[in-house]
C-alpha positions in Angstrom: -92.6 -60.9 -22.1 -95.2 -60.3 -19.5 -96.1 -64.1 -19.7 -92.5 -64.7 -19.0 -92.5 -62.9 -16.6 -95.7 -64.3 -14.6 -94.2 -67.9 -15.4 -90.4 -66.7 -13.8 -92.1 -66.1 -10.5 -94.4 -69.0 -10.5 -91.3 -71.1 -10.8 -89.1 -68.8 -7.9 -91.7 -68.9 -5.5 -95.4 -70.8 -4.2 -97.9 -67.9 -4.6 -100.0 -67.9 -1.5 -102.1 -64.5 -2.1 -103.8 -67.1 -5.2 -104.3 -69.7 -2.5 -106.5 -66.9 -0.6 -108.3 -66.4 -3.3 -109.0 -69.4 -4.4 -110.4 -69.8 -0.9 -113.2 -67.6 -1.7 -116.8 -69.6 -1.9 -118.3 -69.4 -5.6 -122.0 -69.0 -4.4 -123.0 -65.5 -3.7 -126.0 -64.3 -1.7 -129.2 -62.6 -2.9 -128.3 -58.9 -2.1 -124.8 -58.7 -3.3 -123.1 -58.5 -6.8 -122.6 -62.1 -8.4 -119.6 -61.8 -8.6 -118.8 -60.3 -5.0 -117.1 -63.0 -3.6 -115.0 -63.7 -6.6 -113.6 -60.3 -7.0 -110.1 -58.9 -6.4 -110.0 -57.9 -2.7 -108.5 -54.3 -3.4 -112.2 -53.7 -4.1 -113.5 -54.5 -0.5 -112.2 -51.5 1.5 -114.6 -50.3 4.1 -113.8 -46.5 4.4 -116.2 -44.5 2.2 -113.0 -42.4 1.2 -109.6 -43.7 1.0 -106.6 -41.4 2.1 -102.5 -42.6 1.7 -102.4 -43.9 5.0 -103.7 -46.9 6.5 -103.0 -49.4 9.2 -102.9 -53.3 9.1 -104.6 -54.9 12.0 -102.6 -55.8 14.5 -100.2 -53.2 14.6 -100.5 -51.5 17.7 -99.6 -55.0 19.7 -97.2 -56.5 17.3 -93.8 -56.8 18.8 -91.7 -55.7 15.9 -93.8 -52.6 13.9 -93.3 -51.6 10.4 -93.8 -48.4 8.7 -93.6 -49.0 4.5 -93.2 -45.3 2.7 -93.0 -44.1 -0.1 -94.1 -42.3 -3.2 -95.8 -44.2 -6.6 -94.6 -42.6 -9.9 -96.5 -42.3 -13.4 -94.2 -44.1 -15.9 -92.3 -40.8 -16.5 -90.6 -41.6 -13.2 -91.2 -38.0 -12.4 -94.3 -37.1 -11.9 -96.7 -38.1 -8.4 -99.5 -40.4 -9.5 -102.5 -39.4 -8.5 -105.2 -41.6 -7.0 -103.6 -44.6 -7.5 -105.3 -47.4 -5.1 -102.5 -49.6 -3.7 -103.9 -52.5 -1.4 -101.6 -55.1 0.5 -102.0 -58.5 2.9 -99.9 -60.9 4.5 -99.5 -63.2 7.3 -99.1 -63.0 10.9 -96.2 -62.6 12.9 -96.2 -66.3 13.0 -96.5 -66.6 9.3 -100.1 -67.7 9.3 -102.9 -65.9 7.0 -105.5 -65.5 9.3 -108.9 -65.7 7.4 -112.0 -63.9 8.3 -115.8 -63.9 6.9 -117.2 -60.1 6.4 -121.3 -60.3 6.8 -121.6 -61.3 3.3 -119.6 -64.4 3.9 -116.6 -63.6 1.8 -113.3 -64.7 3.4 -110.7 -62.6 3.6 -107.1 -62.1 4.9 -107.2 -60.3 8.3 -104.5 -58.3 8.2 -105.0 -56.0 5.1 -105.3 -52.5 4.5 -105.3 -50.2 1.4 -104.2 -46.7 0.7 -105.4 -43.9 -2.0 -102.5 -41.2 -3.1 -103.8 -37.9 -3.4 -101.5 -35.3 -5.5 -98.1 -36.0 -3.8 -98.5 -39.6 -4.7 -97.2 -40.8 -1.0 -98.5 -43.8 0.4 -97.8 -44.9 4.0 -98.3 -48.5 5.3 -98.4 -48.6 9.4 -98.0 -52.8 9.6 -95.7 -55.0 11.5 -92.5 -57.9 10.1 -94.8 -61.1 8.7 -93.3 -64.5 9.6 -92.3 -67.2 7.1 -94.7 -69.4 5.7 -94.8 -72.4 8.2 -93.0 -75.7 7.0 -91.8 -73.7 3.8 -88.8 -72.4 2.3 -90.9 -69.1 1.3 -89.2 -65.6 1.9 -91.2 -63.3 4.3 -93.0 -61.2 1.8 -96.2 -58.6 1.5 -98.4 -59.4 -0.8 -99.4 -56.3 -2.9 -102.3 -55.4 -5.6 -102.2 -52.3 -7.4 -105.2 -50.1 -9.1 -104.4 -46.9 -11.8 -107.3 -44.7 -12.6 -108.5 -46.1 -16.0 -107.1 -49.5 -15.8 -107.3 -52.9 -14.4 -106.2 -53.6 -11.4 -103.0 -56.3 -11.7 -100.7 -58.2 -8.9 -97.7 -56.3 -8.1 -94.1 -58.0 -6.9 -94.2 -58.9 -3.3 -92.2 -56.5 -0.5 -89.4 -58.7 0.5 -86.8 -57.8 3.0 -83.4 -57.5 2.9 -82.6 -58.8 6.0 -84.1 -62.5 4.9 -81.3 -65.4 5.5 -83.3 -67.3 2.8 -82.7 -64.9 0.2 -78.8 -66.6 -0.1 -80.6 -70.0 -1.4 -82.2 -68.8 -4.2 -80.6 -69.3 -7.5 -79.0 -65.9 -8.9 -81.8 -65.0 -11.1 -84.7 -65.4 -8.5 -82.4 -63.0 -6.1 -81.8 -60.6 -8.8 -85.4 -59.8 -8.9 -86.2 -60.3 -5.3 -83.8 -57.0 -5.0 -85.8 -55.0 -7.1 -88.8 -55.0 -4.6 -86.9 -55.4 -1.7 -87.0 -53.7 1.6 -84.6 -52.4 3.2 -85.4 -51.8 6.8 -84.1 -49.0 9.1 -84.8 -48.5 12.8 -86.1 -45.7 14.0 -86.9 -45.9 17.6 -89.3 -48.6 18.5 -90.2 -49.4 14.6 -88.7 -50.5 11.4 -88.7 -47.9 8.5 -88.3 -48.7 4.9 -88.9 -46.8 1.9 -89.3 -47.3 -1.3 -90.8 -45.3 -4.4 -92.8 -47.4 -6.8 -92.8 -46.0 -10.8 -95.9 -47.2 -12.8 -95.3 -48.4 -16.0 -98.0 -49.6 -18.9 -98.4 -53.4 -17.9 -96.5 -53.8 -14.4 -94.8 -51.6 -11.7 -90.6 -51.3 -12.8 -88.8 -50.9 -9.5 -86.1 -48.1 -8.6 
């Protein structure tokens, strides 16, 4: 099932947060793990102690602002997960990924940022609308990786929004699960709001 379901959204959409990736150069320098710049990025945080709210860059002079809440779930559906790492990236406003070196030479995607939950399980993501991919029929998505204490870290479901004129395209069983990670976006003064509660499961995140 869960290759199914890995093979359903290859198929739906082109996957550009394995394009980033794959961008990464194989060598690694002398005073760094081997396998530094080969690792999942939800690993490369900066801050020596993570909280549940972070910023993407950018934020404070993007012209349309984005706050993503929420609260993450154990599997129960009931119960706050605590210190579950969720990290997210995605394009500009002009739908570009804007790729950066750290001083070890890694590349990574610019606008990024990660959160920790602490015993409420609430996360907060300050960040601002991405644009569509350029050229593309792509929706305008947030790319999203997810870590549980005690388990690997896997690739969740993008954010999508619900106020995408693309999403009418897609075939009826793409859409169907484009909704179950879908944003949908309030204004609240000068910023977007959207919220939306995320309940772990054993292999993958299952969507309220």
């Amino acid at each position: 099932m869960k290759n199914l379901i890995s093979f359903f959204f290859t198929v739906c959409f082109v996957g550009c947060f394995y394009t980033v990736q794959a961008q990464d150069i194989a060598s690694a320098s002398m005073d760094v793990p081997a396998n530094y710049k080969k690792r999942n990025p939800i690993y490369d945080y900066s801050e020596k102690q993570l909280n549940n709210t972070d910023t993407v860059p950018g934020f404070e002079t993007a012209s349309n602002k984005l706050m993503v809440t929420g609260i993450i779930y154990e599997k129960d559906r009931k119960t706050p997960a605590k210190d579950v790492i969720l990290y997210i990236c995605q394009p500009d406003e002009d739908g570009d990924f804007v790729m950066k070196r750290d001083s070890n030479r890694k590349r990574y995607v610019h606008h990024r940022a990660w959160i920790k939950t602490d015993a409420d399980g609430r996360y907060t993501f300050y960040t601002f609308m991405p644009g569509k991919f350029l050229r593309t029929k792509e929706l305008k998505q947030i790319n999203r990786v997810i870590k549980v204490p005690g388990n690997p870290e896997y690739d969740m479901n993008p954010f999508f929004f619900d106020d995408d004129p693309l999403i009418a395209d897609l075939t009826l069983a793409c859409r169907s699960e484009v909704v179950k990670s879908m944003l949908r976006l309030e204004k609240k003064g000068a910023m977007q709001v959207a919220t939306r509660d995320i309940y772990l499961s054993e292999s993958r995140p299952d969507f309220k």
